[in-house]
Every structure is written in C-alpha cells, then in structure tokens.
CHARMM-style PDB file with segment names, atoms N, HN, CA, C and O in Angstrom:
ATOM      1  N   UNK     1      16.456  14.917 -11.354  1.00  0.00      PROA
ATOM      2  CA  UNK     1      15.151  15.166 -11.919  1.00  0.00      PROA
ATOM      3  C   UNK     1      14.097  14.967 -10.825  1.00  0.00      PROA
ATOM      4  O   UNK     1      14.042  13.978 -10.093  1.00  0.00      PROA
ATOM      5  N   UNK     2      13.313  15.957 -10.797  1.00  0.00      PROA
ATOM      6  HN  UNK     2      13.357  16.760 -11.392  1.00  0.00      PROA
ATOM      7  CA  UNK     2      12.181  15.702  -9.718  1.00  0.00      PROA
ATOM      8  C   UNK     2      11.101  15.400 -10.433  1.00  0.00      PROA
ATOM      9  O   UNK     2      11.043  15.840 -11.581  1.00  0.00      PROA
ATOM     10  N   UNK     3      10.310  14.808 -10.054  1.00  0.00      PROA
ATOM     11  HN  UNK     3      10.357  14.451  -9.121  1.00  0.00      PROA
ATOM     12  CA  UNK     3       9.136  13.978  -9.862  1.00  0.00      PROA
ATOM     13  C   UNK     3       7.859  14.574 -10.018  1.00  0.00      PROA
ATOM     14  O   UNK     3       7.921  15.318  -9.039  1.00  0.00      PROA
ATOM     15  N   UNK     4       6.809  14.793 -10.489  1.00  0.00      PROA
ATOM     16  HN  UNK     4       6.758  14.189 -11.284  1.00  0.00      PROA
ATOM     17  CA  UNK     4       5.265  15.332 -10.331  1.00  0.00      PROA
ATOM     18  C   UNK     4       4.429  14.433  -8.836  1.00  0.00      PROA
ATOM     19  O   UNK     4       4.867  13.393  -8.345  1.00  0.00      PROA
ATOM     20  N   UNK     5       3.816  14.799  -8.602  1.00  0.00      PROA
ATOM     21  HN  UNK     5       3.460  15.644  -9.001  1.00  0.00      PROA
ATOM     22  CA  UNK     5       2.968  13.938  -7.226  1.00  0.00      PROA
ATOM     23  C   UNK     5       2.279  12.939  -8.180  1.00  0.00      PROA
ATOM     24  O   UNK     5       1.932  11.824  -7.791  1.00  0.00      PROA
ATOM     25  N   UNK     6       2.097  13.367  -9.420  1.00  0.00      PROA
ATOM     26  HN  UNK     6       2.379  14.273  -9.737  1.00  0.00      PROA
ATOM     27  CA  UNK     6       1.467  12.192 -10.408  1.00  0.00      PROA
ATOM     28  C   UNK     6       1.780  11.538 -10.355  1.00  0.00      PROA
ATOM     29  O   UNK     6       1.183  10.689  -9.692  1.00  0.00      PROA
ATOM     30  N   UNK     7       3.067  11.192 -10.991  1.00  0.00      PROA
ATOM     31  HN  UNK     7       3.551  11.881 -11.530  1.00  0.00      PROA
ATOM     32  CA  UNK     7       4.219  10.457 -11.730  1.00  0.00      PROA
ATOM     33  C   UNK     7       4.593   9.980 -10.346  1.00  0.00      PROA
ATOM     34  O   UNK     7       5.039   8.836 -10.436  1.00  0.00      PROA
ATOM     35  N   UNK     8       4.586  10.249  -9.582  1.00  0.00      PROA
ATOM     36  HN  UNK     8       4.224  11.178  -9.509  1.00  0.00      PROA
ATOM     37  CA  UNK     8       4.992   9.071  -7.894  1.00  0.00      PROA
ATOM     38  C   UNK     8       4.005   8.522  -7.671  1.00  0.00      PROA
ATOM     39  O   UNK     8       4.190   7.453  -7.090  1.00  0.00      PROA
ATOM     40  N   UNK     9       2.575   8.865  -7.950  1.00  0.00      PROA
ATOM     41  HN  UNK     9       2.425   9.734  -8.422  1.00  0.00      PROA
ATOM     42  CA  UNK     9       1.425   8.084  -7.287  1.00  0.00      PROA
ATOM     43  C   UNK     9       1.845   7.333  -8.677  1.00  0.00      PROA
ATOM     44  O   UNK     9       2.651   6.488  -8.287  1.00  0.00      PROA
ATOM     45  N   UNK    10       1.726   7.198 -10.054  1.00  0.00      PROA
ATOM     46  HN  UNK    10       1.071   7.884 -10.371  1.00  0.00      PROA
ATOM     47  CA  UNK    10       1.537   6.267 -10.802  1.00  0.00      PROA
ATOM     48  C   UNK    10       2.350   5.164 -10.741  1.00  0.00      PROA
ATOM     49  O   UNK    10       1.827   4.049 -10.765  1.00  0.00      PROA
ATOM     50  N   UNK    11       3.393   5.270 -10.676  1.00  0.00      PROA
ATOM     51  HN  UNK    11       3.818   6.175 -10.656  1.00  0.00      PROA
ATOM     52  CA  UNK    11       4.570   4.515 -10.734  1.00  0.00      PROA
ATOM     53  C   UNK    11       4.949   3.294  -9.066  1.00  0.00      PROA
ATOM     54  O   UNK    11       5.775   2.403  -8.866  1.00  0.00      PROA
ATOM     55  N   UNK    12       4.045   3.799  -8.374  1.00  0.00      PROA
ATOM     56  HN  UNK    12       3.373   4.522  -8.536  1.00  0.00      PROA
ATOM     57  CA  UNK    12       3.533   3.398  -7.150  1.00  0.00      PROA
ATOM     58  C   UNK    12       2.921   2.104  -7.210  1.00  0.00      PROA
ATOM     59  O   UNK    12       3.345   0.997  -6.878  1.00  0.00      PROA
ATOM     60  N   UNK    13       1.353   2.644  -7.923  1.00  0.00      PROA
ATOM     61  HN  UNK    13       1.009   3.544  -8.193  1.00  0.00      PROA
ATOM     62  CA  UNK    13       0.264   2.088  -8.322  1.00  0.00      PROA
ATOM     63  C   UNK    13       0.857   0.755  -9.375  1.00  0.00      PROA
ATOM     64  O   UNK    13       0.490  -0.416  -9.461  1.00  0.00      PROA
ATOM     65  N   UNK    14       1.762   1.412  -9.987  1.00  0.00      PROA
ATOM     66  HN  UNK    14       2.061   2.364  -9.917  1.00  0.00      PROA
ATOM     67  CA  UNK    14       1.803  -0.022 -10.939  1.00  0.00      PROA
ATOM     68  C   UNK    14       2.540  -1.150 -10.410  1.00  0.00      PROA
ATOM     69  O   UNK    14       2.283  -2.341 -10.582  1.00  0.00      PROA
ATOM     70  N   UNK    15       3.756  -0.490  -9.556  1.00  0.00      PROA
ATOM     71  HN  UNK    15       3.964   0.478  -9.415  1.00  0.00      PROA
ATOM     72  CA  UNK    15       4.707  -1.554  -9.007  1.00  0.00      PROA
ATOM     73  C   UNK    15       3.793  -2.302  -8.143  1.00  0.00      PROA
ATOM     74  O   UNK    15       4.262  -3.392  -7.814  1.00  0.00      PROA
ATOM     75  N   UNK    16       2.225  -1.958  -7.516  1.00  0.00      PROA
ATOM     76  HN  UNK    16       1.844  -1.073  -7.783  1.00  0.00      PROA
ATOM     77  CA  UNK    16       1.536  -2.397  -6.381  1.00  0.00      PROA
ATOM     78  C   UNK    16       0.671  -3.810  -7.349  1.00  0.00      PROA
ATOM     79  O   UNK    16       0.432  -4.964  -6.994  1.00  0.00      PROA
ATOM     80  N   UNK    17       0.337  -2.981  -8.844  1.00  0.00      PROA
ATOM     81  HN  UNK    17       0.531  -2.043  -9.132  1.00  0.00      PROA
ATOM     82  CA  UNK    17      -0.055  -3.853  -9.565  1.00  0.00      PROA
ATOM     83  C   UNK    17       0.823  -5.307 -10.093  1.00  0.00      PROA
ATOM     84  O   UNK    17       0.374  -6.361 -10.543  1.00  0.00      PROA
ATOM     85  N   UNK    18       2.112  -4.915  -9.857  1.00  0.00      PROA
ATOM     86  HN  UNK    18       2.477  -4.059  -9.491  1.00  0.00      PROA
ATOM     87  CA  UNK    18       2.368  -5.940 -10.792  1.00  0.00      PROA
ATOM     88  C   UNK    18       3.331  -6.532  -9.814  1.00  0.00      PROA
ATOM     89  O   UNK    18       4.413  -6.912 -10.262  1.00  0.00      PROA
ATOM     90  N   UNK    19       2.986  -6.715  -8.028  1.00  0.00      PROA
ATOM     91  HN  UNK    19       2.107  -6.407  -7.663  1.00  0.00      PROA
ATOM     92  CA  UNK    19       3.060  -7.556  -7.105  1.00  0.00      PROA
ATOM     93  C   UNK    19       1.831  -7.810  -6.995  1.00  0.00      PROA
ATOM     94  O   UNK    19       1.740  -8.458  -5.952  1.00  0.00      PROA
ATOM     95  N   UNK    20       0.947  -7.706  -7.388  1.00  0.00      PROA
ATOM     96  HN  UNK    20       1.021  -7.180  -8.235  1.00  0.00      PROA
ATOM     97  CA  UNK    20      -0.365  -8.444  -7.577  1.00  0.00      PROA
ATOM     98  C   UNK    20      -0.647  -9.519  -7.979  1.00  0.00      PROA
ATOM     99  O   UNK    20      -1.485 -10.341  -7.609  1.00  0.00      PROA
ATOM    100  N   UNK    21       0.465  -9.503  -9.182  1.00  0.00      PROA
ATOM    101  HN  UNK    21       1.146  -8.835  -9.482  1.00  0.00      PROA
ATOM    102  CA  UNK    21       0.414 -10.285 -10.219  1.00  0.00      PROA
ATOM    103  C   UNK    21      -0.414 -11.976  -9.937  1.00  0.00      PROA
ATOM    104  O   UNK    21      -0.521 -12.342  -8.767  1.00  0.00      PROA
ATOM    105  N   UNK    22      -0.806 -12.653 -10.766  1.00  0.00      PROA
ATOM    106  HN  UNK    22      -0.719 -12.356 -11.717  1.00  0.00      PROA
ATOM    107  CA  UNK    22      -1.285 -14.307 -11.006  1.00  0.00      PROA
ATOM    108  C   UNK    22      -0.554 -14.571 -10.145  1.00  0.00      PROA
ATOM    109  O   UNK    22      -1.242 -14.313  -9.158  1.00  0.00      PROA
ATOM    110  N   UNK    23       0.150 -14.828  -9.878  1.00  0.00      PROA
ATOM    111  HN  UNK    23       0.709 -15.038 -10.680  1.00  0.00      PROA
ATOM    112  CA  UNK    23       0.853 -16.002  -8.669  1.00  0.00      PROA
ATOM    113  C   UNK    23       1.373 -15.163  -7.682  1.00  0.00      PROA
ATOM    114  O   UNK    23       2.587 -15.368  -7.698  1.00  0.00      PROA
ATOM    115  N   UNK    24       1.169 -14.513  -7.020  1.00  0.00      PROA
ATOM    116  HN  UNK    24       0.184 -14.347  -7.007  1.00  0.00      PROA
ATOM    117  CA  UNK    24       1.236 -13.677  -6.003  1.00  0.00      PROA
ATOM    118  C   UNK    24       1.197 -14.002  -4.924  1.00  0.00      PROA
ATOM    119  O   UNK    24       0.086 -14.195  -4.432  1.00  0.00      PROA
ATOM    120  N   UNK    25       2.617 -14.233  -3.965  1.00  0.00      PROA
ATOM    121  HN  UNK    25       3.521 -14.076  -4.365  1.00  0.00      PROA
ATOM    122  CA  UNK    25       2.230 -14.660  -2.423  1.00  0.00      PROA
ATOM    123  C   UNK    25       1.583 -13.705  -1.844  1.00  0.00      PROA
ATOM    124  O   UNK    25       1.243 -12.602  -2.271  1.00  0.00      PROA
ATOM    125  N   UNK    26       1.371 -14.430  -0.388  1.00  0.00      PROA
ATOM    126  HN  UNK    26       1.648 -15.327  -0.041  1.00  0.00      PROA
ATOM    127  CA  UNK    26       1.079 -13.672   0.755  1.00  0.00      PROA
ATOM    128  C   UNK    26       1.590 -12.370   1.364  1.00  0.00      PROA
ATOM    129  O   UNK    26       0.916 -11.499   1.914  1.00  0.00      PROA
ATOM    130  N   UNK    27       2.620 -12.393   1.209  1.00  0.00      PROA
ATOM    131  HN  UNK    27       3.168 -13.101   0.762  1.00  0.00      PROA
ATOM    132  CA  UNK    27       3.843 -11.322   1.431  1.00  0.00      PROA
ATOM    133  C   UNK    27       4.073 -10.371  -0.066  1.00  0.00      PROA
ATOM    134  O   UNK    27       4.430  -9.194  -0.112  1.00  0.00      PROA
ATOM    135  N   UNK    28       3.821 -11.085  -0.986  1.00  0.00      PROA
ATOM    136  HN  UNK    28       3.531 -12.041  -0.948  1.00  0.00      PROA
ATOM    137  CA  UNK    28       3.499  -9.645  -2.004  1.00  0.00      PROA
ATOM    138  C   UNK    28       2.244  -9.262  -1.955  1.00  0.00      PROA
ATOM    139  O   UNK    28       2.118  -8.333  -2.752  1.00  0.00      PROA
ATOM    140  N   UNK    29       1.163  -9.518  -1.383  1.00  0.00      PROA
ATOM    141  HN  UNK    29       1.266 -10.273  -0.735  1.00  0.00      PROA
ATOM    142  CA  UNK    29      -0.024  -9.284  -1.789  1.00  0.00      PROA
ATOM    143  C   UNK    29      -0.069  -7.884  -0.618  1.00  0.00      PROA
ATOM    144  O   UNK    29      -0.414  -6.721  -0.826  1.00  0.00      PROA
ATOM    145  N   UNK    30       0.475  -8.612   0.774  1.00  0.00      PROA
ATOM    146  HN  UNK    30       0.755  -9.557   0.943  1.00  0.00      PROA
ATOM    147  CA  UNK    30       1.272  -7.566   1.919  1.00  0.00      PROA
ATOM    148  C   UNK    30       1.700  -6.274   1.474  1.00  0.00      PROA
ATOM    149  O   UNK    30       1.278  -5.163   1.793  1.00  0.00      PROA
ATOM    150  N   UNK    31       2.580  -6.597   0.707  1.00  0.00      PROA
ATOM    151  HN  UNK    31       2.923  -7.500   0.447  1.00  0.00      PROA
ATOM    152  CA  UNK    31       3.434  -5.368   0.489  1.00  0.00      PROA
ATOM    153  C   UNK    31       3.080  -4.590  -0.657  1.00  0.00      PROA
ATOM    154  O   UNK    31       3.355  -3.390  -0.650  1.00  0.00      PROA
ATOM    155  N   UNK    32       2.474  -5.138  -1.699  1.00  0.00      PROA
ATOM    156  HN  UNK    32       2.250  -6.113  -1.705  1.00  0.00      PROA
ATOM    157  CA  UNK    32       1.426  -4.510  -2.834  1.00  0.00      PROA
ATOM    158  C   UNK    32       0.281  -3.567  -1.627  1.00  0.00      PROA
ATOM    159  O   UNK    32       0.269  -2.337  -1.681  1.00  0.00      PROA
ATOM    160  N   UNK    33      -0.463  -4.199  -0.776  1.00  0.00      PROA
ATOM    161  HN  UNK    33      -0.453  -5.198  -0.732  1.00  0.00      PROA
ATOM    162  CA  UNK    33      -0.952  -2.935  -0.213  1.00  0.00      PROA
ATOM    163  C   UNK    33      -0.395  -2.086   0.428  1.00  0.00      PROA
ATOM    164  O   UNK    33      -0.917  -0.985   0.597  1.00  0.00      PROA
ATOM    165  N   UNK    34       0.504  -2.329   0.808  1.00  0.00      PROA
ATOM    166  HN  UNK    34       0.929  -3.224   0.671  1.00  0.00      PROA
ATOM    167  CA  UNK    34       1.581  -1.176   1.548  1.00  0.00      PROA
ATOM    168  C   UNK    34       1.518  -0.350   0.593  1.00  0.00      PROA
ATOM    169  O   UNK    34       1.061   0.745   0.921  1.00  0.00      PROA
ATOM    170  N   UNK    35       1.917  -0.512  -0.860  1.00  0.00      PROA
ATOM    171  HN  UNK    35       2.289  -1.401  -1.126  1.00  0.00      PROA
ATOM    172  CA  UNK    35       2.978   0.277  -1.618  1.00  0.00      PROA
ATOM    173  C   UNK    35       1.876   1.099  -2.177  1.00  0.00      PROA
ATOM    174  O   UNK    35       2.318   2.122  -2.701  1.00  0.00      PROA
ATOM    175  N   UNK    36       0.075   0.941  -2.259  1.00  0.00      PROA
ATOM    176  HN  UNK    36      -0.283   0.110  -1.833  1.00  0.00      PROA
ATOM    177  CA  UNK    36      -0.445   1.035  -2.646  1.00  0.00      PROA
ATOM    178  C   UNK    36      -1.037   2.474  -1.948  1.00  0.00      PROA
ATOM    179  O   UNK    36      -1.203   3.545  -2.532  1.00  0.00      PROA
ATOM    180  N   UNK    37      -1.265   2.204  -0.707  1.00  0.00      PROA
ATOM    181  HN  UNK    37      -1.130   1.334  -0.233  1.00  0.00      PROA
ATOM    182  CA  UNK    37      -1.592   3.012   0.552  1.00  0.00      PROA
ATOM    183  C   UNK    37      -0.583   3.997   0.499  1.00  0.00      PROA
ATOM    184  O   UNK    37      -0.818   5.006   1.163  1.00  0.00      PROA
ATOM    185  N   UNK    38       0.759   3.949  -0.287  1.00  0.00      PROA
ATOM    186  HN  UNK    38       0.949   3.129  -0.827  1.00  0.00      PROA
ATOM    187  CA  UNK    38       1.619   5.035   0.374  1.00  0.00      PROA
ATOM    188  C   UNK    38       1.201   5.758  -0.847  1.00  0.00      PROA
ATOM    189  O   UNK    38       1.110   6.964  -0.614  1.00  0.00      PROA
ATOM    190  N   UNK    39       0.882   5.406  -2.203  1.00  0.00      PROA
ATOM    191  HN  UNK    39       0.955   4.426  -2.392  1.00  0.00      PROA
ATOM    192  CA  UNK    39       0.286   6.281  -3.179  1.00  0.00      PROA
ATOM    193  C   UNK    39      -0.773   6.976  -2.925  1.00  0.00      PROA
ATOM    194  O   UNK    39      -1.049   7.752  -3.839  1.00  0.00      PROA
ATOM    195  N   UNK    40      -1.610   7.005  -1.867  1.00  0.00      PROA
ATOM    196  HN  UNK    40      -1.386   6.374  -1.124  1.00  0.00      PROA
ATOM    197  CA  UNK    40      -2.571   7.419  -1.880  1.00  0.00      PROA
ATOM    198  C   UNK    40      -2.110   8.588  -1.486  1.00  0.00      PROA
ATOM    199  O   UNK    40      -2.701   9.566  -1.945  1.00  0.00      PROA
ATOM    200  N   UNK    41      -0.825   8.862  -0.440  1.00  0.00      PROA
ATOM    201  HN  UNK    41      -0.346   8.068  -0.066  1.00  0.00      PROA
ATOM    202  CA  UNK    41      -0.158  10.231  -0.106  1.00  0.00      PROA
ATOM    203  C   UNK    41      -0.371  11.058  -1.543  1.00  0.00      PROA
ATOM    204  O   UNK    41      -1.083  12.059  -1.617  1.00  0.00      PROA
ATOM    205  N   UNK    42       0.398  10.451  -2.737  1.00  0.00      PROA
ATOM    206  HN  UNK    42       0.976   9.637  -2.677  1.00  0.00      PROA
ATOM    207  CA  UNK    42       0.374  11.393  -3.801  1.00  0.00      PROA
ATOM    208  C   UNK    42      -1.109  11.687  -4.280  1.00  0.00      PROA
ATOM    209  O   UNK    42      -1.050  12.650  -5.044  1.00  0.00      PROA
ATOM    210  N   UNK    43      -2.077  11.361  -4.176  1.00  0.00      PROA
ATOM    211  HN  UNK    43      -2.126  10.578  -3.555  1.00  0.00      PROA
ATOM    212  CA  UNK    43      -3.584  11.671  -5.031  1.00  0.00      PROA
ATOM    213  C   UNK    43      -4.299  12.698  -4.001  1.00  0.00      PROA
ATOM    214  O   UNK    43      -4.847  12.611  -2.902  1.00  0.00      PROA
ATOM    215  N   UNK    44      -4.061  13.521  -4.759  1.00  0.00      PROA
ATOM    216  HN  UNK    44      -3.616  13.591  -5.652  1.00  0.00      PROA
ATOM    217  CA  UNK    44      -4.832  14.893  -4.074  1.00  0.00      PROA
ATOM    218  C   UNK    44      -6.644  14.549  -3.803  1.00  0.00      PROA
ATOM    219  O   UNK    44      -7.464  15.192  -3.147  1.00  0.00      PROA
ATOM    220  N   UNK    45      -6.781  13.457  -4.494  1.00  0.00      PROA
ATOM    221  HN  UNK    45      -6.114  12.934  -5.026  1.00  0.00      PROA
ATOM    222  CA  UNK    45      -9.065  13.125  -4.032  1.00  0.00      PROA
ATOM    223  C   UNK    45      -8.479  12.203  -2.461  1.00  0.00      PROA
ATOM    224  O   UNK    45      -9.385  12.074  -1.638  1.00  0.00      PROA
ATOM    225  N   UNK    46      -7.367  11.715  -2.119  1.00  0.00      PROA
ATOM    226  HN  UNK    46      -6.630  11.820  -2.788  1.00  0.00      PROA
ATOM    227  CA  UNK    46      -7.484  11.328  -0.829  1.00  0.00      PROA
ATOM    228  C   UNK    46      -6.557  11.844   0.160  1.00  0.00      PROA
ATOM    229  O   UNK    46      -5.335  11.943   0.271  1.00  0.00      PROA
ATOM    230  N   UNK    47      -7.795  12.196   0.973  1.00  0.00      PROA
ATOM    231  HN  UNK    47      -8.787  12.115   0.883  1.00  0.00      PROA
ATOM    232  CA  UNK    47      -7.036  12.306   2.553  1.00  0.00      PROA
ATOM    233  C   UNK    47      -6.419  11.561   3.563  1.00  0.00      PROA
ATOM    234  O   UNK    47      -6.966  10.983   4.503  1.00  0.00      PROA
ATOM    235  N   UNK    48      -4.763  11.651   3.175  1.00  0.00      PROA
ATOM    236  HN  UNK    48      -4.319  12.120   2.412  1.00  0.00      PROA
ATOM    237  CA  UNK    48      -4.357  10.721   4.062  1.00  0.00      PROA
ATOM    238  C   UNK    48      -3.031  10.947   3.740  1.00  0.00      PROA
ATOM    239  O   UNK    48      -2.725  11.321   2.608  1.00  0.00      PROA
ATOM    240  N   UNK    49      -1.738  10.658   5.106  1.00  0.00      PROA
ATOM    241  HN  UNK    49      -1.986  10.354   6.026  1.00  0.00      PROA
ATOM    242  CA  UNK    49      -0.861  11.503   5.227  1.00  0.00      PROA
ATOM    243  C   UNK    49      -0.009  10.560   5.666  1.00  0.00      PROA
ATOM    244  O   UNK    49      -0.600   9.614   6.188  1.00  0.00      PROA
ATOM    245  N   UNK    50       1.377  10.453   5.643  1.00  0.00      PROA
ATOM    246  HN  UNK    50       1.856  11.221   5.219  1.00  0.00      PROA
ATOM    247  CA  UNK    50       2.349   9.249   6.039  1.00  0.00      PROA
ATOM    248  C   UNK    50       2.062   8.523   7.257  1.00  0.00      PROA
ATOM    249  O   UNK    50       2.146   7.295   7.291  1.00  0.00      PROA
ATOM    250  N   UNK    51       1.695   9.282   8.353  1.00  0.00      PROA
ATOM    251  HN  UNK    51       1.627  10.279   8.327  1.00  0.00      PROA
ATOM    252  CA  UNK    51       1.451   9.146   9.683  1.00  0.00      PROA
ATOM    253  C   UNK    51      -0.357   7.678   9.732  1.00  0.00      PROA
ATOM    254  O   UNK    51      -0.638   6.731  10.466  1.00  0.00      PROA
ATOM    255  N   UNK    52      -1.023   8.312   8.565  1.00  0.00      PROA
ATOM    256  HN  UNK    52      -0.794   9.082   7.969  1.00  0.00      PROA
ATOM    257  CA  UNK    52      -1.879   7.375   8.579  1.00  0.00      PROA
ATOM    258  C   UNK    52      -2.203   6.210   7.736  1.00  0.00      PROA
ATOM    259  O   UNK    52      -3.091   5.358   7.774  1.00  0.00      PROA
ATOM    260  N   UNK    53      -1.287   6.425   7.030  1.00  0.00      PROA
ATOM    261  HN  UNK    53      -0.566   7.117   6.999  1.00  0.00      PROA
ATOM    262  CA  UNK    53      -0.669   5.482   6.053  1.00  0.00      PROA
ATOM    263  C   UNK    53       0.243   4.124   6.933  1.00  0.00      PROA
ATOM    264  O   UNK    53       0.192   2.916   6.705  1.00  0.00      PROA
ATOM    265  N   UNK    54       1.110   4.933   8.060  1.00  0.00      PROA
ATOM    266  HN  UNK    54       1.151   5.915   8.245  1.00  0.00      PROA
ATOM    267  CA  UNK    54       1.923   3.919   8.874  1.00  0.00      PROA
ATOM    268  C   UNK    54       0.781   3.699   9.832  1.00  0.00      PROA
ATOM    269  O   UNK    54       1.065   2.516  10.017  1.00  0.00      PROA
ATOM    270  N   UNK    55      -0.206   3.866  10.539  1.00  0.00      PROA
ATOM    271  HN  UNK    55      -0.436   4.827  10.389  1.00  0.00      PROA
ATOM    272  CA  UNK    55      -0.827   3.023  11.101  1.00  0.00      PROA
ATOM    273  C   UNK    55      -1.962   2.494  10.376  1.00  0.00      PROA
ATOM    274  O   UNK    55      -2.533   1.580  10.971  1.00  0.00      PROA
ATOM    275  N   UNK    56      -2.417   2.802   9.315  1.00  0.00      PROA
ATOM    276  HN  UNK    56      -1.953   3.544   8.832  1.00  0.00      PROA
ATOM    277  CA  UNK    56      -3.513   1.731   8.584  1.00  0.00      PROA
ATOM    278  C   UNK    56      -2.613   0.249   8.326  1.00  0.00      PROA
ATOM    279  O   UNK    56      -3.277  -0.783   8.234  1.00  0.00      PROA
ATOM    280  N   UNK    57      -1.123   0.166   8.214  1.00  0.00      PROA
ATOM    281  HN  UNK    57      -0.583   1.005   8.288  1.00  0.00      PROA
ATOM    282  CA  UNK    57      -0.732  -0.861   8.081  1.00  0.00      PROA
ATOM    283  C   UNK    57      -0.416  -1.760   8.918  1.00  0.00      PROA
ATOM    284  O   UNK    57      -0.614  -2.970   8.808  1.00  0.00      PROA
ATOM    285  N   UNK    58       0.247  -1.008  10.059  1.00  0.00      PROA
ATOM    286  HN  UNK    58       0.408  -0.025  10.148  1.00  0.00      PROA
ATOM    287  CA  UNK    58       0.649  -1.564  11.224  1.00  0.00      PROA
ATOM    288  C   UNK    58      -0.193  -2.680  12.184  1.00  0.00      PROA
ATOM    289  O   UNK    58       0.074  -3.643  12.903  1.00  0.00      PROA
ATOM    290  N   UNK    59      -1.772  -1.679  11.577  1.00  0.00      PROA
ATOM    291  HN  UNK    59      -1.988  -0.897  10.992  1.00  0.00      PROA
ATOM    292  CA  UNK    59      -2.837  -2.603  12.125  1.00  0.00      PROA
ATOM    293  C   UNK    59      -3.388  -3.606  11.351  1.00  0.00      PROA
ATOM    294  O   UNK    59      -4.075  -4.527  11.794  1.00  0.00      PROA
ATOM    295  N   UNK    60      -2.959  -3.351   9.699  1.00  0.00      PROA
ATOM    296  HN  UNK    60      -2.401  -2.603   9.339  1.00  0.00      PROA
ATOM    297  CA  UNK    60      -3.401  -4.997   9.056  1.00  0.00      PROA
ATOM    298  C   UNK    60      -2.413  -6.025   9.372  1.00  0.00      PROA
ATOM    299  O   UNK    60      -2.661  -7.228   9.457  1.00  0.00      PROA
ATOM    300  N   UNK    61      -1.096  -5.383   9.568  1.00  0.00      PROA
ATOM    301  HN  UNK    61      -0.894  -4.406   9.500  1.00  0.00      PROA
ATOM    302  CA  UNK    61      -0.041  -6.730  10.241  1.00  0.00      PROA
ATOM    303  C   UNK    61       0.011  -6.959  11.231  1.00  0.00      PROA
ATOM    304  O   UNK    61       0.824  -7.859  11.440  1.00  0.00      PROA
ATOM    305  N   UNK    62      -0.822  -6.335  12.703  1.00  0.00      PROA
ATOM    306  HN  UNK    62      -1.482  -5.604  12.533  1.00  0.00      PROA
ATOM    307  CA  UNK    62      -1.025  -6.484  14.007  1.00  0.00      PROA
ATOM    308  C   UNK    62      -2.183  -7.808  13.573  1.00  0.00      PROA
ATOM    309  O   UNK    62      -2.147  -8.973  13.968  1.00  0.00      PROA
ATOM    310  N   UNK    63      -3.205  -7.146  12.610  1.00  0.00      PROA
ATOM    311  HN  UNK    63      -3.235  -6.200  12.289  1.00  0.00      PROA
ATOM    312  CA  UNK    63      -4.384  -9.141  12.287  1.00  0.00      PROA
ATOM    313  C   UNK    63      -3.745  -9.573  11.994  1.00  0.00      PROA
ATOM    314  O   UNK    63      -3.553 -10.463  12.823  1.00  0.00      PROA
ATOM    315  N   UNK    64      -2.828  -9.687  10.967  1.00  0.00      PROA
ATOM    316  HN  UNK    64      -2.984  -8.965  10.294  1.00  0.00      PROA
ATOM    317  CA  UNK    64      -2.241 -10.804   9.965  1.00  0.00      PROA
ATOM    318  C   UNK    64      -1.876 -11.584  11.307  1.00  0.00      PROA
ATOM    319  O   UNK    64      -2.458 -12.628  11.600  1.00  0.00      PROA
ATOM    320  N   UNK    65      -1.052 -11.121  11.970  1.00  0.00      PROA
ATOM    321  HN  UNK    65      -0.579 -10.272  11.732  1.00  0.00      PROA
ATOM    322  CA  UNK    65      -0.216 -11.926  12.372  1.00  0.00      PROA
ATOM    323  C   UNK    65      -0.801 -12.415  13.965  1.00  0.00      PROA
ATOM    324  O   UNK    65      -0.067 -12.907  14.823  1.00  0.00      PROA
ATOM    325  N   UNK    66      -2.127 -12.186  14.117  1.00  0.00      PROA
ATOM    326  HN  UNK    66      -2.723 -11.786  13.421  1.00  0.00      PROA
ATOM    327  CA  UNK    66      -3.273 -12.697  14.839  1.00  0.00      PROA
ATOM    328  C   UNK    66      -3.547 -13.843  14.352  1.00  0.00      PROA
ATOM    329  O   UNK    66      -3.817 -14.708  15.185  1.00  0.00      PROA
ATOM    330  N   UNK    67      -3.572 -14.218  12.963  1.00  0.00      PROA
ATOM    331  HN  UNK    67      -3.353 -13.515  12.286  1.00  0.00      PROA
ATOM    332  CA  UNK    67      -4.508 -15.433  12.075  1.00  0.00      PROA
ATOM    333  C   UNK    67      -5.898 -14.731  11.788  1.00  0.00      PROA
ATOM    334  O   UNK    67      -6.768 -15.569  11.549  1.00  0.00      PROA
ATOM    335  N   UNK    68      -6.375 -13.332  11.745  1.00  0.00      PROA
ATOM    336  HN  UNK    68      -5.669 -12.651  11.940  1.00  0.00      PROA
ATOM    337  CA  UNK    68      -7.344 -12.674  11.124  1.00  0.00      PROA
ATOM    338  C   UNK    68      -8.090 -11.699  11.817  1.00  0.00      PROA
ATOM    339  O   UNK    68      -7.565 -11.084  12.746  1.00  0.00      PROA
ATOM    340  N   UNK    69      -9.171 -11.502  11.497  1.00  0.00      PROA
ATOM    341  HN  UNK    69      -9.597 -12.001  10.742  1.00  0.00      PROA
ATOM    342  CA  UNK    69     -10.124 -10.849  12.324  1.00  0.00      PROA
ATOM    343  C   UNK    69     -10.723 -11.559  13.838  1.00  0.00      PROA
ATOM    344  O   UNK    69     -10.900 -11.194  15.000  1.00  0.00      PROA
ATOM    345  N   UNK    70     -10.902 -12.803  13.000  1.00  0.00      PROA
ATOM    346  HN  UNK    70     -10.758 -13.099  12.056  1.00  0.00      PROA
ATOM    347  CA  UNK    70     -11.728 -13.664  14.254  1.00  0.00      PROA
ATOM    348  C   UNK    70     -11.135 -14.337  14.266  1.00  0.00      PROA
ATOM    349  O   UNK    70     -11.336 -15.133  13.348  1.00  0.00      PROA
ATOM    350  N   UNK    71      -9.847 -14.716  15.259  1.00  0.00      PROA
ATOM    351  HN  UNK    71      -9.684 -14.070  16.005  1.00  0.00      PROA
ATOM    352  CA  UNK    71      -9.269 -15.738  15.306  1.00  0.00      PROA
ATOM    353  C   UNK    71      -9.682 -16.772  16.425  1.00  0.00      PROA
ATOM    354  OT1 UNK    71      -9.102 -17.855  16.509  1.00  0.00      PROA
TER     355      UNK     71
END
C-alpha cells in the first residue's frame, strides 16, 4: 500500500508529537525535531528537500554538542 505525501507528513508529525510528550528527554526532544523537519519534505507550503533537512540538523547537533550557542 502506498502512502499520500499527507498521510507521511501526518503520521510524522504525530510520532514527533508524542516524543514530545510531558517527560521528554533531551534526546527525544532531539529526535522529535528531526522527525519533525523530515515532515516538512511531505507539506507542499514548505520549501525544503532531504538535502536541507540533513544539514538544518547536522548543525543543531554540531551546537548541541558545543554546550549551545554561546558557549
């Protein structure tokens, strides 16, 4: 069964939501935006493509793992 670009961005979006969740580490909160950013591939109102999807992240875990912006 294949998929709609909908039905992949939604199903995306929720798994991103519900590593969100109340008690939510550091590393899900991580990977909730990952999973979140790669939905944005499926939503036709945003421009943005695997290629910039893998470096919008690369560079929040290049800070993370700085200790932040201003470390």
């Amino acid at each position: 069964m294949a998929y709609t670009d909908e039905e992949k961005r939604d199903v995306l979006r929720a798994v991103a939501a519900d590593l969100r969740g109340p008690d939510a580490s550091t590393e899900a909160e991580k990977l909730a935006a990952t999973v979140m950013r790669v939905s944005d591939c499926y939503d036709p109102e945003e421009d943005t493509s695997p290629r910039d999807v893998y470096r919008n992240m690369r560079t929040i875990m290049e800070i993370a793992e700085r200790g932040g912006r201003d470390p």
